[in-house]
C-alpha positions as CSV (number, residue, x, y, z in Angstrom):
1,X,254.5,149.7,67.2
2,X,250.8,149.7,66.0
3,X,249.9,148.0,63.1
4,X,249.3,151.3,61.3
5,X,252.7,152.6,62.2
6,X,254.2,149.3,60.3
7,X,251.8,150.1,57.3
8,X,253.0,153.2,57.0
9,X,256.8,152.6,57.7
10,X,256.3,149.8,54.6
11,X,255.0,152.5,52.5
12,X,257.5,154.9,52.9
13,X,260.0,152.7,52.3
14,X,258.5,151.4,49.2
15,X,257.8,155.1,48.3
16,X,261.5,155.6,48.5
17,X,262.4,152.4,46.8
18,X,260.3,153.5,43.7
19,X,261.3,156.9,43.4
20,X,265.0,155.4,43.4
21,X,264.0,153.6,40.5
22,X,262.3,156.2,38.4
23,X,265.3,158.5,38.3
24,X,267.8,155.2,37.1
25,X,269.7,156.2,34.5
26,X,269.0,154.6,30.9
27,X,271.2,153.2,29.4
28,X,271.4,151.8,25.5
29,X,272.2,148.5,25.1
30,X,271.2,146.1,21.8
31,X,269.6,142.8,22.7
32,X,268.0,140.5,20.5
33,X,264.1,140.0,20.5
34,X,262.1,137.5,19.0
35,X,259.5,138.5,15.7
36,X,257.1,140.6,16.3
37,X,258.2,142.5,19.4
38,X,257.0,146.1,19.3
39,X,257.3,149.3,21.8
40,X,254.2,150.7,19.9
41,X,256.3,154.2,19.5
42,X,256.5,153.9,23.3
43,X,260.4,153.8,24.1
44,X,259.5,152.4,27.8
45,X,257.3,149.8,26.3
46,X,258.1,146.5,25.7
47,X,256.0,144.1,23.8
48,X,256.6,140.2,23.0
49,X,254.8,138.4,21.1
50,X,252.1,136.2,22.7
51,X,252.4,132.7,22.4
52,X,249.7,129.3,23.0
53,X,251.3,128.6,26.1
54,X,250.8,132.4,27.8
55,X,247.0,132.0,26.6
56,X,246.6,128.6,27.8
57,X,248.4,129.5,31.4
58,X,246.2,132.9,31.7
59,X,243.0,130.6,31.3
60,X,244.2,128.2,33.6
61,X,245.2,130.1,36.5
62,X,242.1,132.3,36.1
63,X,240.0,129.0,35.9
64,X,242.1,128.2,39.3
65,X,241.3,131.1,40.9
66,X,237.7,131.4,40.4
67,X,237.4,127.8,41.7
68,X,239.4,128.3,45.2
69,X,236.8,131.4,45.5
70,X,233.8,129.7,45.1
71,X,231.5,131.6,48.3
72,X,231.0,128.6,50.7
73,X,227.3,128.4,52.4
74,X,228.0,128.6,56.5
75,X,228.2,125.2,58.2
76,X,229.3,123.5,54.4
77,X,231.1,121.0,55.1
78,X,234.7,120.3,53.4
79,X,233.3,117.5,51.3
80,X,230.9,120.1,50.1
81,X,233.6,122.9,49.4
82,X,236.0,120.8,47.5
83,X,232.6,119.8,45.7
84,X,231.5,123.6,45.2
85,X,235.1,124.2,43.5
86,X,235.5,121.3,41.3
87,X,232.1,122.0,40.3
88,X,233.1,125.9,39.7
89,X,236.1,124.6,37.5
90,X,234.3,122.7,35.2
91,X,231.1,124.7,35.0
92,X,231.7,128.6,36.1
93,X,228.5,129.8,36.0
94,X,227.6,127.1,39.4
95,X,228.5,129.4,41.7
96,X,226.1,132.8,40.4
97,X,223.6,131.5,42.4
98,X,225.6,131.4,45.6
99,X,227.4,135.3,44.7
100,X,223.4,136.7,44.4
101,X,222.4,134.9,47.5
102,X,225.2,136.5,49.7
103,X,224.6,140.1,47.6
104,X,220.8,140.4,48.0
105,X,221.0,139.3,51.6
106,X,222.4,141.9,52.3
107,X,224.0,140.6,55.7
108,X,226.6,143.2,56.0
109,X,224.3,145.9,56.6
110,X,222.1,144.1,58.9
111,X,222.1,146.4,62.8
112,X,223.0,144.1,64.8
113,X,225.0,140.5,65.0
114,X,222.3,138.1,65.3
115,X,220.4,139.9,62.7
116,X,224.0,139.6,60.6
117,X,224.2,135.8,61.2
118,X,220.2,135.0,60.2
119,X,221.0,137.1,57.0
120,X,223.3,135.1,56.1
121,X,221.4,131.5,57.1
122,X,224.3,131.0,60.0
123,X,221.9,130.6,62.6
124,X,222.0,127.6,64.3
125,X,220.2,126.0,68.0
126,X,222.4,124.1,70.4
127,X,219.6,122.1,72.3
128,X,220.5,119.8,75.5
129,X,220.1,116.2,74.4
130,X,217.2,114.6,77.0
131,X,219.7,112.8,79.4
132,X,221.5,115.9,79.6
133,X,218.9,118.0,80.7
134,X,219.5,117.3,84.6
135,X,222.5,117.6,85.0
136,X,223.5,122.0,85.8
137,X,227.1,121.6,84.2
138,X,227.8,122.9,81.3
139,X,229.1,120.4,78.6
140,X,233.0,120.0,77.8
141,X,231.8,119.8,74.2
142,X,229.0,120.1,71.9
143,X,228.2,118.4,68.9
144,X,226.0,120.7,66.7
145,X,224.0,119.3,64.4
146,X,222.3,121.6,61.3
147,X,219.1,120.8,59.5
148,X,219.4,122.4,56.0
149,X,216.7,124.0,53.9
């Protein structure tokens, strides 16, 4: 089956899942809820009170999450990741200049794939080292090497 065909089996079947849920029957029950819990005049609503911990979590995990999606320059190296997202955690604005860099290149919209990669700065040369030049095999490896700017 095509991937498309498993999308849309998924979707149905969550389709059907939440339409099975919509027409649940409600049923009245009395719980106890701490002060200050409120539907707002909303009878599907329910609203607890917000506490330091919820605040302190919700800054946390979005301080987390902006630091794990810090936009990595091509070739970095993982010394300079983990460095770009520690840096992003305790100072968020370190990573604007990055974001406008990979907006303004506009790389994405570039015609072709070499034009795509020199957009971006991805480019790199893979030159034969001088001893290496005689020899009409091709290498089993190469170690590239890049000069940044």
């Amino acid at each position: 089956m095509a991937i498309w065909g498993k999308q849309l089996l998924v979707s149905f079947a969550l389709l059907l899942l939440s339409c099975s849920m919509i027409h649940a029957d409600v049923v009245n029950t009395t719980v106890s809820l701490p002060q200050g819990t409120s539907d707002y005049g909303e009878p599907n609503l329910l609203c607890l009170p917000t506490g330091w911990t919820d605040v302190a979590v919700f800054f946390l995990g979005n301080y987390f999450a902006h630091a794990v999606t810090v936009i990595n320059t091509p070739g970095a190296s993982f010394l300079d990741t983990i460095f770009a997202g520690v840096t992003a955690l305790f100072m968020p604005v370190s990573g604007v200049n990055r974001g406008l860099n990979a907006l303004f290149s506009l790389a994405k919209f570039a015609p072709t794939d070499v034009q795509q990669a020199a957009r971006a700065g991805a480019l790199c040369e893979v030159t034969a080292l001088d001893g290496d030049r005689d020899q009409h095999t091709l290498p089993q490896w190469t170690k590239v090497y890049l000069n940044r700017r």
